[in-house]
C-alpha positions as CSV (number, residue, x, y, z in Angstrom):
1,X,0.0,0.0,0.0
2,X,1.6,3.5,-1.4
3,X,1.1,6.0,1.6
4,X,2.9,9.5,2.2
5,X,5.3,10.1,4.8
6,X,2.9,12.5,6.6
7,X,0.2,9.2,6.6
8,X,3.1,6.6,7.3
9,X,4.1,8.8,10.4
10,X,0.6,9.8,11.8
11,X,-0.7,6.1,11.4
12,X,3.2,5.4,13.4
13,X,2.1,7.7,16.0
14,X,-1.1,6.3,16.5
15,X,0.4,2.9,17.5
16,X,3.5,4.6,19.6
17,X,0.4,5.7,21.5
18,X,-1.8,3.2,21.9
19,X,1.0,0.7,22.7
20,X,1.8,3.1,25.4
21,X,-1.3,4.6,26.8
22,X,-3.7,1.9,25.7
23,X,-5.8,4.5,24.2
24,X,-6.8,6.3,21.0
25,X,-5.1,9.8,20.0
26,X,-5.9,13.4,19.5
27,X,-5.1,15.2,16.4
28,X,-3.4,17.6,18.5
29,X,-1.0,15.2,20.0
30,X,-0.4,13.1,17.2
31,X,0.3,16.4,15.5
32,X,2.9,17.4,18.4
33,X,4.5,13.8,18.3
34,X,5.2,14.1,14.4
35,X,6.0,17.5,14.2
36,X,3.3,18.5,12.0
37,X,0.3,21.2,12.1
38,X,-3.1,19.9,13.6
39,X,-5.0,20.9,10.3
40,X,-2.5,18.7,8.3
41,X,-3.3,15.3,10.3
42,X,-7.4,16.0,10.6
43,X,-7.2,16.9,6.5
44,X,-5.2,13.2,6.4
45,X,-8.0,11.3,8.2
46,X,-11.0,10.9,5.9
47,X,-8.3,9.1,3.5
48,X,-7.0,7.6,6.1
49,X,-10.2,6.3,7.6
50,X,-11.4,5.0,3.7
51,X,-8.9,2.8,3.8
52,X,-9.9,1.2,6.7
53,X,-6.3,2.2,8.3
54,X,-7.9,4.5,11.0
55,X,-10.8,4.2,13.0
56,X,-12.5,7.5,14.6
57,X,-13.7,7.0,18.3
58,X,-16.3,8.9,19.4
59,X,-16.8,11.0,22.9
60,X,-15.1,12.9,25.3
61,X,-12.4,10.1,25.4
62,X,-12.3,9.6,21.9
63,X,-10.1,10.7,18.9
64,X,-8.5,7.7,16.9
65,X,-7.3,4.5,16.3
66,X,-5.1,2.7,14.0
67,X,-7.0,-0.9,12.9
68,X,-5.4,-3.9,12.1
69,X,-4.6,-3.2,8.4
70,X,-2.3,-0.2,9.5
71,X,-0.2,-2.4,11.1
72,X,0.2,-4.5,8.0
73,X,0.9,-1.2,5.7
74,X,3.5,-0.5,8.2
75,X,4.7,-3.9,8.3
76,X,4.5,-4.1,12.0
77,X,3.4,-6.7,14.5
78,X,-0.2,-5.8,15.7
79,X,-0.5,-8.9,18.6
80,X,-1.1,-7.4,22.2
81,X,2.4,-9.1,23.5
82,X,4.8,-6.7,21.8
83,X,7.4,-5.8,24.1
84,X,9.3,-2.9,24.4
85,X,13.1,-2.7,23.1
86,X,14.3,0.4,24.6
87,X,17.1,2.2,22.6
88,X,19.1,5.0,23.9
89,X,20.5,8.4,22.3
90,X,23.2,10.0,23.6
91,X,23.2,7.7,26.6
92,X,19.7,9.2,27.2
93,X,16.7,6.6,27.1
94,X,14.2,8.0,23.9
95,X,10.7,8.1,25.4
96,X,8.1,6.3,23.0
97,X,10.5,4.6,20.8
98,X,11.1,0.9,20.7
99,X,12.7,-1.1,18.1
100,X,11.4,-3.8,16.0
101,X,13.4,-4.7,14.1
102,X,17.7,-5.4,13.6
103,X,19.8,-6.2,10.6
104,X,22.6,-6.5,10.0
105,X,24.1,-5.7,6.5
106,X,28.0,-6.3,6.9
107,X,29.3,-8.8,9.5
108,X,32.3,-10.8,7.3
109,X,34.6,-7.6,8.2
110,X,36.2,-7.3,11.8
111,X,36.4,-3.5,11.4
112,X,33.2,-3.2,9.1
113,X,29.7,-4.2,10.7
114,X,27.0,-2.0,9.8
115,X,23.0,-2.3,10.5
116,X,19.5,-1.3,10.2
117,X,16.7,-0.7,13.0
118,X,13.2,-0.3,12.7
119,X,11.6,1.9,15.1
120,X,8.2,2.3,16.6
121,X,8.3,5.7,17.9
122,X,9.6,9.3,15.8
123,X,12.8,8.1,13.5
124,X,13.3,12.1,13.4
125,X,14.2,11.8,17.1
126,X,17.6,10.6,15.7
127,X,19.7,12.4,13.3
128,X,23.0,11.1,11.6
129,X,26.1,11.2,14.5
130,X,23.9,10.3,17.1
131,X,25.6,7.3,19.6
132,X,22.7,4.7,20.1
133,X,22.1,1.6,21.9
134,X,19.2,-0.8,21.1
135,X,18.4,-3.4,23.6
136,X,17.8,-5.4,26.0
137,X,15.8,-7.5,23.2
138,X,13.5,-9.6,25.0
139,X,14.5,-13.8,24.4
140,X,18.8,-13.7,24.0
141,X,19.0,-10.0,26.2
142,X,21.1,-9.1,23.3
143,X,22.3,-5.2,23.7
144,X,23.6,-3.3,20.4
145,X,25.3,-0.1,20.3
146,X,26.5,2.3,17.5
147,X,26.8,5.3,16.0
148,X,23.8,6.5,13.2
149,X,25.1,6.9,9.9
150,X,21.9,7.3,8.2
151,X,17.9,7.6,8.4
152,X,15.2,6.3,6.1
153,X,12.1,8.4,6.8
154,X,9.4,6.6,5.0
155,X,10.8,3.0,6.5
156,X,10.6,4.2,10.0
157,X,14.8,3.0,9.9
158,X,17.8,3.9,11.4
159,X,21.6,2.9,9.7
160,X,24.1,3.1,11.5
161,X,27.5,1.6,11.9
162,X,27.7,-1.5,15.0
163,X,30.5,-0.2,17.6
164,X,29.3,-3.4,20.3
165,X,27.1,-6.4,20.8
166,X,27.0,-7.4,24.0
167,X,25.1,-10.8,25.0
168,X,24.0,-11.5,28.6
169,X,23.9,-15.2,28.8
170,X,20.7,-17.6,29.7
171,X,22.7,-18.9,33.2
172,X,20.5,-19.4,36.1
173,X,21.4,-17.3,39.1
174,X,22.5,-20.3,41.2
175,X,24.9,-21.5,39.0
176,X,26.9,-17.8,38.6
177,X,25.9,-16.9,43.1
178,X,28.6,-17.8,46.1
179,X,26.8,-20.1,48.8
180,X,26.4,-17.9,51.2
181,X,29.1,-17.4,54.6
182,X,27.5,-17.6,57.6
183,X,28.3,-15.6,60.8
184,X,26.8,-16.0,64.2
185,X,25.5,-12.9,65.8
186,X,27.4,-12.6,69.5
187,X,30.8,-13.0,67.6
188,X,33.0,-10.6,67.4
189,X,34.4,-7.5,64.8
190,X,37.2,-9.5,64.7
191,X,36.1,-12.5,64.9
192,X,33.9,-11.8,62.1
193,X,36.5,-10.6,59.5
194,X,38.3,-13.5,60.4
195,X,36.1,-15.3,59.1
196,X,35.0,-13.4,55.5
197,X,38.9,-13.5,55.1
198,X,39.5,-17.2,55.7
199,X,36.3,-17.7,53.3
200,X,37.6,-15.2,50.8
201,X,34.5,-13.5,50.5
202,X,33.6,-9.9,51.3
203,X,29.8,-10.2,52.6
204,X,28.4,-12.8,55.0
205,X,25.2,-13.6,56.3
206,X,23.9,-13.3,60.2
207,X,22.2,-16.3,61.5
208,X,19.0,-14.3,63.6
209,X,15.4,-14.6,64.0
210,X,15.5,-12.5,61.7
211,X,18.2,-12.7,58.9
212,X,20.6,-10.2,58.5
213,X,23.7,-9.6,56.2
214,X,27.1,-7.8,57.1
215,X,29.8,-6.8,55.3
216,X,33.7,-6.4,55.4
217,X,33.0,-2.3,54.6
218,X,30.7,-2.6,57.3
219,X,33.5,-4.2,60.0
220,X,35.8,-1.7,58.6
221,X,33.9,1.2,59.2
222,X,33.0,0.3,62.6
223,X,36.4,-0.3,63.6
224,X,37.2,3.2,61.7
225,X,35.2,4.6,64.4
226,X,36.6,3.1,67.3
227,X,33.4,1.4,68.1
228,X,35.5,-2.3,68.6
229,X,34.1,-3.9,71.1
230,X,30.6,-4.3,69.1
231,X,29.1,-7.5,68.2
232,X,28.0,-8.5,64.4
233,X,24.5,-8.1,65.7
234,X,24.8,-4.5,66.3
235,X,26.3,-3.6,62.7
236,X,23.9,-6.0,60.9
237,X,21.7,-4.8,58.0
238,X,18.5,-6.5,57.4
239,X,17.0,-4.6,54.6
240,X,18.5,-6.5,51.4
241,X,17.3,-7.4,47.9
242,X,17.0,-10.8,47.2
243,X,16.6,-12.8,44.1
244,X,15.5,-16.6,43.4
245,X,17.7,-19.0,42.4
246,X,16.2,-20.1,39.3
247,X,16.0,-16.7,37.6
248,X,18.7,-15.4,35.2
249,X,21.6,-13.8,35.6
250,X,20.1,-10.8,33.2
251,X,17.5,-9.9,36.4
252,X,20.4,-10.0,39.0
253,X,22.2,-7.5,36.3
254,X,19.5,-5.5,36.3
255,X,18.5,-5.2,40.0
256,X,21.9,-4.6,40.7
257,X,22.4,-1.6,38.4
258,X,18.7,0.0,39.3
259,X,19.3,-0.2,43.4
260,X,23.5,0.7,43.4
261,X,24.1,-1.9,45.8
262,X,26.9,-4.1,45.4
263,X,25.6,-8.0,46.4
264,X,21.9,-9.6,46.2
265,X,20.5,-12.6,48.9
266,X,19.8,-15.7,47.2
267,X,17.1,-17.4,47.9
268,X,16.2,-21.3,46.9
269,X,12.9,-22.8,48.0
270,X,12.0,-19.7,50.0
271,X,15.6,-20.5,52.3
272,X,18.6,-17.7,52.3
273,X,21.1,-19.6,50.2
274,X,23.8,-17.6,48.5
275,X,25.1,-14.0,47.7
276,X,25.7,-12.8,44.5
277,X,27.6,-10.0,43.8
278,X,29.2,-8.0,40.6
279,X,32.8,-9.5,40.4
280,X,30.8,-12.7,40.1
281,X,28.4,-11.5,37.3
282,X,32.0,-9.4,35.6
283,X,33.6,-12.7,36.0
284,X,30.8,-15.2,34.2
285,X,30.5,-12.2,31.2
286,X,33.9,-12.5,30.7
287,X,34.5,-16.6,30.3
288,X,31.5,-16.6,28.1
């Protein structure tokens, strides 16, 4: 189906929408997402509508829809389970853009690797020396970053030349996690790091009612203070993220970099099992 760019990017920002917002659109806002004058998208409708690529809701509420068959014009996959593939600009997350779609058109070249991506969202968001990075796609959390080299309005495409791939692997937390140290709570600061020491590991957790976790910084600081004569009870924190054992390492990644903390509880069948921590995700990446 031949459509103009004004008709390919209002029927585009009709589905950025409503994948979003779950709702139909207002000429205004559709005209303020595309860049265009109000008068220029309600003129565009009628035609729009005839070819049964728009629908008109009535009401307060109302304003329009794109149908089924707009998603075919565009190519695009109209089933309520798309996901979102963020993609970044600049190192700055693009609101209402998602992509679709990668190729890649040159891999056979160490130094030359080049690609296209299809986005859901405004393509003019991007211009041509903008850094990008597409991902995490939703089955292999595969991330892809580069540098855009060119843009093809009317296909909704970016091209742009691949500086990284980077592939999280499908590993099971419990496989990549430490099994955990454990510290009783009446022992002592010294005591303590004695322990985390002979164990190699820097985080431990405290056998209470209620479970607690304690750390070499934790030890150090206390003893930075003069406060020695403590017991690992009194320095404990119990607030801690955890994470099950079966999931993959790609949640612990993520938890990790959204809270800033530098280990995660494991749990297996509901019982505090292991820590993981960074070093141990860092060290995983890098021997796969």
């Amino acid at each position: 189906m031949e459509l103009t760019q004004v008709e390919r990017d209002i029927l585009t920002a009709l589905i950025n929408i409503y994948r979003r917002e779950d709702r139909p659109a207002k000429a205004e806002e559709i005209a303020k997402l595309i860049d265009r004058n109000p008068g220029t998208v309600r003129n565009r409708m009628p035609s729009l509508e005839a070819l049964n690529l728009v629908e008109g809701i009535p009401g307060p509420k109302g304003g329009y829809k794109a149908t089924s068959s707009a998603y075919e014009a565009l190519n695009l996959d109209g089933t309520d389970d798309t996901v979102v593939v963020p993609i970044t600009k600049n190192e700055v997350e693009v609101s209402g853009a998602t992509a679709s779609e990668i190729v890649f058109n040159k891999v056979m070249k160490s130094h030359v690797c080049n690609g296209t991506v299809r986005i859901i969202g405004n393509v003019k968001d991007f211009d041509v020396g903008d850094k990008i990075r597409i991902g995490p796609t939703p089955v292999n959390k595969l991330y892809v970053g580069g540098v855009v080299e060119g843009r093809d309005d009317t296909m909704s495409q970016l091209i742009f030349h691949v500086t990284e791939i980077i592939s999280i692997p499908r590993i099971p937390v419990k496989k990549v996690a430490q099994r955990a140290v454990h510290i009783e709570p009446n022992a002592t600061l010294q005591e303590a790091a004695k322990i985390l020491i002979h164990n190699g590991v820097r985080e431990a957790l405290v056998d209470e009612i209620s479970p607690g976790l304690v750390s070499m910084t934790d030890i150090t600081r206390a003893i930075a203070d003069g406060r020695i004569d403590l017991k690992v009870s009194e320095i404990t924190t119990h607030d801690f993220l955890t994470i099950d054992s079966s999931e993959l390492i790609f949640e612990a990644v993520k938890i990790l970099g959204r809270n800033r903390v530098n280990q995660i509880v494991v749990t297996d069948s509901g019982a505090h099992w292991g820590i993981i921590t960074p070093t141990d995700l860092v060290r995983t990446l890098a021997l796969t």
